[in-house]
Backbone as XML, in Angstrom:
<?xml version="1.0"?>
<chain id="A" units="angstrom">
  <residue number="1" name="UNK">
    <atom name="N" x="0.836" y="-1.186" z="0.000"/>
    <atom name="CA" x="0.000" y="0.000" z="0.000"/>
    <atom name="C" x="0.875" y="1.241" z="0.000"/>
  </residue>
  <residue number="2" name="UNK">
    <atom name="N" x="0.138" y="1.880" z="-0.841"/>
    <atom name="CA" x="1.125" y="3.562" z="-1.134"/>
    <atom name="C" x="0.049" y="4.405" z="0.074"/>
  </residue>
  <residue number="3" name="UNK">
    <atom name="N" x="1.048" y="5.622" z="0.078"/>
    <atom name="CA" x="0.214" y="6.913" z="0.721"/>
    <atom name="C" x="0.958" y="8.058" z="-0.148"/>
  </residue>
  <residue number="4" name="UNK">
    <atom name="N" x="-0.302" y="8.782" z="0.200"/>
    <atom name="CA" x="0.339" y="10.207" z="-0.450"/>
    <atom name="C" x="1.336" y="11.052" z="0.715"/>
  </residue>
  <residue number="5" name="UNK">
    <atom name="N" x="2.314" y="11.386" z="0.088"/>
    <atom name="CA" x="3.644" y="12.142" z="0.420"/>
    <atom name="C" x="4.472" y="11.310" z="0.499"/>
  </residue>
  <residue number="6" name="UNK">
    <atom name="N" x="4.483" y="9.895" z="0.685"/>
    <atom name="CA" x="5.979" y="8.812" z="1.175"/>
    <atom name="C" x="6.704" y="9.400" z="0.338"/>
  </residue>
  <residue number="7" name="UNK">
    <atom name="N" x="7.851" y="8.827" z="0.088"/>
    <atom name="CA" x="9.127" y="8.987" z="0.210"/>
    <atom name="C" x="9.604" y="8.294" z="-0.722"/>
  </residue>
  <residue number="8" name="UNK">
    <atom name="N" x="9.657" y="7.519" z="-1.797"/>
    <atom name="CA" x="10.310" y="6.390" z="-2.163"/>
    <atom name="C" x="11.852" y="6.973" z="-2.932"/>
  </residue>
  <residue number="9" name="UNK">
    <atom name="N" x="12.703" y="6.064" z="-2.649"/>
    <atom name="CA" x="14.156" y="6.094" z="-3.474"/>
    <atom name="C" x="14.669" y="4.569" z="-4.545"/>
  </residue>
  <residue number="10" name="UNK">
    <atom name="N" x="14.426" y="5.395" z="-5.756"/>
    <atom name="CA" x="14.561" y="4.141" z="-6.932"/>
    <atom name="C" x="16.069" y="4.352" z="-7.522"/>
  </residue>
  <residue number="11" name="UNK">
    <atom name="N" x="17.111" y="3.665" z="-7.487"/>
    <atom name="CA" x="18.286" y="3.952" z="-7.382"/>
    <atom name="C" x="18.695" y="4.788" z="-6.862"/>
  </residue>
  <residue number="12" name="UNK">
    <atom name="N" x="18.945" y="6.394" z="-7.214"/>
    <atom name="CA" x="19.670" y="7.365" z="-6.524"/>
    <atom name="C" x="19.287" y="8.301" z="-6.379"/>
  </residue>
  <residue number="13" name="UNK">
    <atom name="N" x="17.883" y="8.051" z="-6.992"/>
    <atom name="CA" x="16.901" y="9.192" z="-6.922"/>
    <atom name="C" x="15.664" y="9.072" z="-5.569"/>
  </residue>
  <residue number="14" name="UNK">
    <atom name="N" x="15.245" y="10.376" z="-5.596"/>
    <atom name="CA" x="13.943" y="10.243" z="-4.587"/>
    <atom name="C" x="12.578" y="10.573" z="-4.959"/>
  </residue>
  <residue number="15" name="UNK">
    <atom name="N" x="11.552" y="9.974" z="-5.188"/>
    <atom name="CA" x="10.280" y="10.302" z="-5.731"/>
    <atom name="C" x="9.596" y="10.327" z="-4.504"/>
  </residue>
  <residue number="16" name="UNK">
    <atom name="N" x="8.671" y="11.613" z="-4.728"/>
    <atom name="CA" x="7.099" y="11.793" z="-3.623"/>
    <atom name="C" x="5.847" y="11.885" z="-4.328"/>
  </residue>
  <residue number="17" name="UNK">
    <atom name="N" x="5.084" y="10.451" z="-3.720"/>
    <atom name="CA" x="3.637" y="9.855" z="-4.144"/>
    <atom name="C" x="2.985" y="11.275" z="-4.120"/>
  </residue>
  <residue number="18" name="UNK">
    <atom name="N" x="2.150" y="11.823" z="-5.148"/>
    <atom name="CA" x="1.227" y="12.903" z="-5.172"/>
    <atom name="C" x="-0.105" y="12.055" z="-5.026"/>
  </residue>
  <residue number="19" name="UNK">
    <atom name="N" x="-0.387" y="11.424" z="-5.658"/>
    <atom name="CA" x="-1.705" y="10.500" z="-5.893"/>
    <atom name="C" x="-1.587" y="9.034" z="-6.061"/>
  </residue>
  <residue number="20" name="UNK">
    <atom name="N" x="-2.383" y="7.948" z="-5.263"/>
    <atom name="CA" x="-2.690" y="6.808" z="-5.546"/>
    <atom name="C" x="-4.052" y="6.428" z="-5.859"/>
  </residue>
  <residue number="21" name="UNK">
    <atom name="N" x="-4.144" y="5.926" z="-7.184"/>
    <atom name="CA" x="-5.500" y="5.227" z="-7.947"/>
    <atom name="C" x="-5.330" y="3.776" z="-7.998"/>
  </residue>
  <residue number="22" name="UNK">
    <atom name="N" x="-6.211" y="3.332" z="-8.497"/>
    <atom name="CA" x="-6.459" y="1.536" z="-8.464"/>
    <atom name="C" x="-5.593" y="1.126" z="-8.682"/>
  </residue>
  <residue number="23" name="UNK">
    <atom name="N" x="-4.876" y="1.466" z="-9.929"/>
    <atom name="CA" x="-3.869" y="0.559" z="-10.619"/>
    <atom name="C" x="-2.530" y="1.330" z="-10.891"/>
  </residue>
  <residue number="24" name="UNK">
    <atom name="N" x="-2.069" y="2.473" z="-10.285"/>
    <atom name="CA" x="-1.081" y="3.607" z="-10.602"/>
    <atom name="C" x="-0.776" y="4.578" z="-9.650"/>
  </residue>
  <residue number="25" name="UNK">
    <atom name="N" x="0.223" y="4.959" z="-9.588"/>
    <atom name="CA" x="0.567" y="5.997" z="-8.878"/>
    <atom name="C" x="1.460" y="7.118" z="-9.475"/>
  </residue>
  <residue number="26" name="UNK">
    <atom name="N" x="0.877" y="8.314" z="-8.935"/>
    <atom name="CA" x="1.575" y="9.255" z="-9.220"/>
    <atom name="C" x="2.629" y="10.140" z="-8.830"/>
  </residue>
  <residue number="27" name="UNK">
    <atom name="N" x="3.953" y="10.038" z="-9.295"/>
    <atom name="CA" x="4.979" y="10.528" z="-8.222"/>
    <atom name="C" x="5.752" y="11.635" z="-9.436"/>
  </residue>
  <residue number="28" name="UNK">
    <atom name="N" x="6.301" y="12.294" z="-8.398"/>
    <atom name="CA" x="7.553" y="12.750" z="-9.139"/>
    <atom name="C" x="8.553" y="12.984" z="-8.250"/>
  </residue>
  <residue number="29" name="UNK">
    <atom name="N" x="9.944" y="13.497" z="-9.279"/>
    <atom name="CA" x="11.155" y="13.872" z="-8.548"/>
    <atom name="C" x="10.973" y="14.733" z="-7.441"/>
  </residue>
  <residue number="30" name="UNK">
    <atom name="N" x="12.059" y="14.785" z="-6.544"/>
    <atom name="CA" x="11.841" y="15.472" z="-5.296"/>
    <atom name="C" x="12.953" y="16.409" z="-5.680"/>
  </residue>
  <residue number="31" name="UNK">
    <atom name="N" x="14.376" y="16.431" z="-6.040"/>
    <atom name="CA" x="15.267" y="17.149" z="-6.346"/>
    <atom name="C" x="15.369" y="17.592" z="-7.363"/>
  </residue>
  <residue number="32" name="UNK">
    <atom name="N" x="14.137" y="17.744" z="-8.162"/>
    <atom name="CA" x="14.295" y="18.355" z="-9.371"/>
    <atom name="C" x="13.399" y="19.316" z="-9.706"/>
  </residue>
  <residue number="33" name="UNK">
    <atom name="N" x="13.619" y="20.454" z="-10.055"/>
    <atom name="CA" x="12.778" y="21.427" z="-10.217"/>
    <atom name="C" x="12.070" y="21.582" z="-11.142"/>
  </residue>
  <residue number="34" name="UNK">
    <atom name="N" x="12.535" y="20.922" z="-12.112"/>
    <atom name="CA" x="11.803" y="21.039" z="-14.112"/>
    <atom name="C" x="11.118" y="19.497" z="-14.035"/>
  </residue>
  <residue number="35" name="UNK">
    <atom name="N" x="10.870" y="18.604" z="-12.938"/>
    <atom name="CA" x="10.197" y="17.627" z="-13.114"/>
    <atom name="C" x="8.986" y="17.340" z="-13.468"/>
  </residue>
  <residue number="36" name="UNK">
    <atom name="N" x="8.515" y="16.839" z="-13.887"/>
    <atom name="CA" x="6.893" y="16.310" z="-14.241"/>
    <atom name="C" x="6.311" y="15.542" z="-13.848"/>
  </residue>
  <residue number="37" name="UNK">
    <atom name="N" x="5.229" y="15.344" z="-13.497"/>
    <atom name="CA" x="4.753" y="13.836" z="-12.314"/>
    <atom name="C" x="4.277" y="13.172" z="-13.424"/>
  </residue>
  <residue number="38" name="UNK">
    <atom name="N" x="4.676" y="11.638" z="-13.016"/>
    <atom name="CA" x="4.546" y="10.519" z="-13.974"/>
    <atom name="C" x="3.593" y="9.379" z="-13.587"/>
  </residue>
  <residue number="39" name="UNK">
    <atom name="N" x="2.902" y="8.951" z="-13.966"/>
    <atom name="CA" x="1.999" y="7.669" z="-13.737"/>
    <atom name="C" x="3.388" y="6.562" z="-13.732"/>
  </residue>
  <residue number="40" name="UNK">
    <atom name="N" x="2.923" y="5.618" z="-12.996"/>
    <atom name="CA" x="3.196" y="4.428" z="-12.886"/>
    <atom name="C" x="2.824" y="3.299" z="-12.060"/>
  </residue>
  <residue number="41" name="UNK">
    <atom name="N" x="2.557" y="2.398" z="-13.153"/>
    <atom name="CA" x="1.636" y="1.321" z="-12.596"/>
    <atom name="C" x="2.125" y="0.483" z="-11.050"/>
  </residue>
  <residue number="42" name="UNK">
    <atom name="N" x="1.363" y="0.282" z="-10.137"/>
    <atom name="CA" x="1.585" y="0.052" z="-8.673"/>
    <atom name="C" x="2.178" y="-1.589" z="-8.843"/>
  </residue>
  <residue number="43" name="UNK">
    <atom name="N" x="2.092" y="-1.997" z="-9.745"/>
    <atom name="CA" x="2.876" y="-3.388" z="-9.646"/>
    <atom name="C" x="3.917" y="-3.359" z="-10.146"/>
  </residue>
  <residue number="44" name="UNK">
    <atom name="N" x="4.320" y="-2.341" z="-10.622"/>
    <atom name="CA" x="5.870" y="-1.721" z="-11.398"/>
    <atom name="C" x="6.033" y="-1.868" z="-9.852"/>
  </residue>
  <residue number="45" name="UNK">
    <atom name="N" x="6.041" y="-1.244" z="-9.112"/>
    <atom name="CA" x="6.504" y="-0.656" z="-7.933"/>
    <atom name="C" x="6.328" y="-2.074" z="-6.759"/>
  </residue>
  <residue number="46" name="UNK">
    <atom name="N" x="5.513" y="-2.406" z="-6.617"/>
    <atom name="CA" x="5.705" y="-3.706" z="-5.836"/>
    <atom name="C" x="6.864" y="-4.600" z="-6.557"/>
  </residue>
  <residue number="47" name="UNK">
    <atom name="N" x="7.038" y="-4.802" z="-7.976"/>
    <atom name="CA" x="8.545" y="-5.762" z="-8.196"/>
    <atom name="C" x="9.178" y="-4.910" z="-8.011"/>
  </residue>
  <residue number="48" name="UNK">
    <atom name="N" x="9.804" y="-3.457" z="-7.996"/>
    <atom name="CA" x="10.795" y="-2.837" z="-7.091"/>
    <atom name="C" x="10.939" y="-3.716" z="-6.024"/>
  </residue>
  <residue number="49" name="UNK">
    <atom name="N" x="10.344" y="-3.433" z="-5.439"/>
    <atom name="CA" x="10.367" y="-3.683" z="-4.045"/>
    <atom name="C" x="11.206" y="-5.264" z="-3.253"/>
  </residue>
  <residue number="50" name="UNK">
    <atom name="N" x="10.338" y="-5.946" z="-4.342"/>
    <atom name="CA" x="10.535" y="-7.567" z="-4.649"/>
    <atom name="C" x="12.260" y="-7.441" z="-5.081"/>
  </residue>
  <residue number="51" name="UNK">
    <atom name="N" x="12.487" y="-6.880" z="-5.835"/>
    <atom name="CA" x="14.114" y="-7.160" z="-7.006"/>
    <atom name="C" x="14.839" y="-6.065" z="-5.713"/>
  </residue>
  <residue number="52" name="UNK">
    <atom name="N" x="14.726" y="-5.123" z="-5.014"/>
    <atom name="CA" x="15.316" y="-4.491" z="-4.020"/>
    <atom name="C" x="16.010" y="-3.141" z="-4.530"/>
  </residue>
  <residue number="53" name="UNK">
    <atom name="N" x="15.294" y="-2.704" z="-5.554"/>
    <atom name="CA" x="15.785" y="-1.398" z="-6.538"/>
    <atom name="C" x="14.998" y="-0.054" z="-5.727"/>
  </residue>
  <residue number="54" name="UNK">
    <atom name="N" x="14.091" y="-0.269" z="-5.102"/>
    <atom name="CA" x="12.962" y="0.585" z="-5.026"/>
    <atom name="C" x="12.848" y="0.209" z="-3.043"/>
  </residue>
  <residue number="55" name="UNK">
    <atom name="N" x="12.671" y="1.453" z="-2.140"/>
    <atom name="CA" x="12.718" y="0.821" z="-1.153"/>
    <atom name="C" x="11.862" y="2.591" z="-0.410"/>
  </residue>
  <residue number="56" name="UNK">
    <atom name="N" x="11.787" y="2.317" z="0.513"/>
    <atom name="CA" x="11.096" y="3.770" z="1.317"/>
    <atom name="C" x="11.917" y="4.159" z="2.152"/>
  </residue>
  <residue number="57" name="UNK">
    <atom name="N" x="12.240" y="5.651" z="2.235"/>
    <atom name="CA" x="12.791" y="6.585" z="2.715"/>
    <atom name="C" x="12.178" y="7.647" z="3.608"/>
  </residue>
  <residue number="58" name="UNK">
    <atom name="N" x="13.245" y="7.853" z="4.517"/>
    <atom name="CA" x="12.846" y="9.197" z="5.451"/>
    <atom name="C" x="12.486" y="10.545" z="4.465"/>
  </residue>
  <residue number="59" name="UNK">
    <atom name="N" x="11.242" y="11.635" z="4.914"/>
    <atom name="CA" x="11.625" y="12.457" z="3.530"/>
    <atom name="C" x="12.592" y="13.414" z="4.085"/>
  </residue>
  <residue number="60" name="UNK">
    <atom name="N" x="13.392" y="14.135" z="3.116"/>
    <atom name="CA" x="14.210" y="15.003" z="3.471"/>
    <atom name="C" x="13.495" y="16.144" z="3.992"/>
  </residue>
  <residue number="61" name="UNK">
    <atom name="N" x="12.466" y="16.481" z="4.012"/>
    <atom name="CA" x="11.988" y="17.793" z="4.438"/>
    <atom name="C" x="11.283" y="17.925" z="5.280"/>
  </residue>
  <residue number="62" name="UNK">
    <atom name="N" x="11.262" y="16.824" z="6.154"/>
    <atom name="CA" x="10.525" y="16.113" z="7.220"/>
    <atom name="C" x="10.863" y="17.117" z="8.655"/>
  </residue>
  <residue number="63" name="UNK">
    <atom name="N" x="11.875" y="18.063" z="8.356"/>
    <atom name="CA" x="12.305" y="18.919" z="9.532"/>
    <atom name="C" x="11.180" y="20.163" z="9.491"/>
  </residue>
  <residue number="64" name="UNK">
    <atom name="N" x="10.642" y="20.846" z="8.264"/>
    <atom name="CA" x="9.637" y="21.525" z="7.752"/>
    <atom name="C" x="8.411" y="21.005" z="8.394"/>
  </residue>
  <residue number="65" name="UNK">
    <atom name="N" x="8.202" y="20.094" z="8.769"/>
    <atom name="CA" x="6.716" y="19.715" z="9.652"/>
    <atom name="C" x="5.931" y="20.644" z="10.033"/>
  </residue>
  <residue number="66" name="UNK">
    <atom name="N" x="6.546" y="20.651" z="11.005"/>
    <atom name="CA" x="6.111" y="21.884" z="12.374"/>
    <atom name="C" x="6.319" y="23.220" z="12.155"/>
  </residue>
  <residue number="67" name="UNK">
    <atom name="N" x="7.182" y="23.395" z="11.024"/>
    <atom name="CA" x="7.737" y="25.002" z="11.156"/>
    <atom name="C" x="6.640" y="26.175" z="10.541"/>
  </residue>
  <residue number="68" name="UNK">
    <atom name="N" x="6.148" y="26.866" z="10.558"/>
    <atom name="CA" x="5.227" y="28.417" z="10.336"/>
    <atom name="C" x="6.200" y="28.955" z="10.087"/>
  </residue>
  <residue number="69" name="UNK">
    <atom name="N" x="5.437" y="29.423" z="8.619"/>
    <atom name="CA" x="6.409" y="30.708" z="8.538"/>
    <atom name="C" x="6.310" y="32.182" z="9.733"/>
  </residue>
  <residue number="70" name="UNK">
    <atom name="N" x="7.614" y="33.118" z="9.179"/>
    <atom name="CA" x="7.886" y="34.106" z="9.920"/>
    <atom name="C" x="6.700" y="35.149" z="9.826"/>
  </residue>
  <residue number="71" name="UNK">
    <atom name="N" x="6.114" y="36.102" z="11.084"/>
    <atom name="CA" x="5.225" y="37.136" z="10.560"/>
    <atom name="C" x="6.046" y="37.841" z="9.753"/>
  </residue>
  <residue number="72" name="UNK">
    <atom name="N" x="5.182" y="38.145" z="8.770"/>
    <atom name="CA" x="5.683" y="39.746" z="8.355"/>
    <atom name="C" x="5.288" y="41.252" z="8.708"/>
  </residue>
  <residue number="73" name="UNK">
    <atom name="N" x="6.031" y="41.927" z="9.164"/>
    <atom name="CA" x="5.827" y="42.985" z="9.155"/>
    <atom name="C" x="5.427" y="44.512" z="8.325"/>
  </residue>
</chain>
């Protein structure tokens, strides 16, 4: 089972789930700014998992939680 925001790292990269549907999920790059979110089918991603290419990660921005921004004046 996916959720929206995890974390996943597929070789050296890091993708964050935007959307999960029946048969697909939607992620994109996390370190990339010109990225595009991509469908991909959820059993792509379970044989990740299976072959050990594809695994779940802490997210990096996970320190941002709690933080509010500053008032402005």
């Amino acid at each position: 089972m996916f959720q929206i925001n995890e974390v996943l790292q597929f070789e050296q990269t890091l993708y964050r789930i935007l959307m999960v549907f029946d048969y697909y999920v939607l992620w994109i790059k996390v370190h990339d700014d010109k990225a595009f979110p991509e469908l991909v089918e959820i059993a792509e991603l379970e044989q990740g998992f299976q072959d050990e290419v594809l695994k779940r990660v802490a997210d990096p921005y996970s320190c941002l939680l709690y933080t509010s921004p500053s008032p402005r004046d």
